[in-house]
C-alpha positions in Angstrom: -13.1 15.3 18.1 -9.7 13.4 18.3 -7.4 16.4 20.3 -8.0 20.2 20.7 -5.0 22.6 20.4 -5.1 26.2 22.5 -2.7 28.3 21.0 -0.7 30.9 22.5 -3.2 33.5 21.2 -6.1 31.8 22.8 -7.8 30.6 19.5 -8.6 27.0 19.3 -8.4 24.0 16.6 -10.5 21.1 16.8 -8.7 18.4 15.0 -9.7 14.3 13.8 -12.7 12.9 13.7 -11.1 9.6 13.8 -7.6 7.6 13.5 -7.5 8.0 10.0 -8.4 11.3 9.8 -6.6 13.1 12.4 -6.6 16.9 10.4 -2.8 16.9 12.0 -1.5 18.7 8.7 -3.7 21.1 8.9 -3.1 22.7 12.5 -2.5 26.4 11.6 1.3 27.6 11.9 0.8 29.2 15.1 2.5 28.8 18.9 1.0 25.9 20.4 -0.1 26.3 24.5 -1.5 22.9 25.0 -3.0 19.7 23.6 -5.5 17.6 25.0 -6.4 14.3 23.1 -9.0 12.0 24.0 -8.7 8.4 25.2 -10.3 5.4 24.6 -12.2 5.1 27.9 -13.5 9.0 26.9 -11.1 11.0 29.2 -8.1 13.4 27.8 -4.1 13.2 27.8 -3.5 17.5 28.2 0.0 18.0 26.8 1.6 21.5 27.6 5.0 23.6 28.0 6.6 21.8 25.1 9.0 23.2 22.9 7.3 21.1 19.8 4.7 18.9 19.8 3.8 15.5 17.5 1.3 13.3 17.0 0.9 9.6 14.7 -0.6 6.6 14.8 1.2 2.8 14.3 -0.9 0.7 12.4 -0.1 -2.9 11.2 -1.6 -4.9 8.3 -2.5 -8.5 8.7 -1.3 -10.2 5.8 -2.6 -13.9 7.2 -5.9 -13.5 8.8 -4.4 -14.3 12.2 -6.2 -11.1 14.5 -9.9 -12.6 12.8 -9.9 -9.5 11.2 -10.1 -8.9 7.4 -7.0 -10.5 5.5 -5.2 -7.6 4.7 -7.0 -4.8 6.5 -4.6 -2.3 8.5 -5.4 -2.3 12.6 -4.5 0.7 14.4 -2.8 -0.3 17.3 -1.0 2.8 19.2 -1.3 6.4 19.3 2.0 8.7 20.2 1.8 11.6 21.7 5.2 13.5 21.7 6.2 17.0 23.3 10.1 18.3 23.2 12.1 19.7 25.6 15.5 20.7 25.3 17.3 17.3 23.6 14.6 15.4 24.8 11.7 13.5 23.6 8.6 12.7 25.9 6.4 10.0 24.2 3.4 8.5 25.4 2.2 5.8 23.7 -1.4 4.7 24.2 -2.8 1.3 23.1 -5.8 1.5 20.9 -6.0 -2.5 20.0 -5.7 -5.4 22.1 -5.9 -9.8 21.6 -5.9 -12.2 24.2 -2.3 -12.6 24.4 -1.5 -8.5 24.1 0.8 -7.5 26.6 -1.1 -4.2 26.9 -5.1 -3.7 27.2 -6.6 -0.4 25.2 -6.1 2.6 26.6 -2.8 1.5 28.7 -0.1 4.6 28.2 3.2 4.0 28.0 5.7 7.1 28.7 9.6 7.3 27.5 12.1 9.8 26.7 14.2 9.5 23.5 17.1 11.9 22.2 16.3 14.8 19.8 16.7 14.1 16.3 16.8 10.4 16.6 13.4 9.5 17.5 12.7 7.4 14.3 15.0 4.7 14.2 17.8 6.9 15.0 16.4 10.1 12.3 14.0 12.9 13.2 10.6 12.1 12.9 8.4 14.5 10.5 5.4 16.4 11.4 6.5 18.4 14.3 4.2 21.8 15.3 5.8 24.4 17.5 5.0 25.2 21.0 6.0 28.1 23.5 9.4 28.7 24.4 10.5 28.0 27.9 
């Protein structure tokens, strides 16, 4: 299990079973309580008291061979982990992928805030799920 939503009613989803499969879409249209997601290192990020909620991944594809890695084959590098509040954006950003030279080792998080709305290179970002009022 990748994350585990409680929802205002008390019901639970159990969602991704890996990266590439994280089920997001299909979290039910209900009022989201909290979100816990599991780390690398097998401990949780619990998100709560958000407006909205978001979740995706950043992968890159090596084109050159240069990672070691399959020519061509996509590396998933960070997980974000969003909640809104008001105008404002909470991110965490947790590394999944690291070389020798990364600046970052797996499972480093990496907060910000960002403005409503422009998120994604200055547009909205897609796949928001709605949490409690506050």
């Amino acid at each position: 299990m990748l994350y585990q939503v409680v929802f205002d009613d008390k019901s639970i989803f159990k969602g991704g079973d890996s990266y590439k499969n994280t089920n997001w879409v299909n979290i039910p249209d209900k009022f989201i309580k909290q979100i816990s997601f599991a780390l690398p290192d097998g401990n949780f990020i619990t998100l709560q008291g958000y407006e909205a909620y978001n979740h995706f991944i950043e992968a890159t594809q090596d084109f050159y061979g240069v990672t070691g890695k399959s020519k061509g084959k996509p590396t998933i590098r960070f997980q974000y982990l969003r909640g809104k509040i008001k105008n404002k954006i909470i991110s965490f950003r947790i590394s999944l992928f690291q070389t020798k030279d990364s600046k970052y080792r797996i499972g480093d998080i990496t907060r910000r805030e960002l403005e409503w709305g422009k998120d994604d290179n200055g547009k909205s970002s897609k796949g928001w799920k709605k949490g409690i009022k506050i």
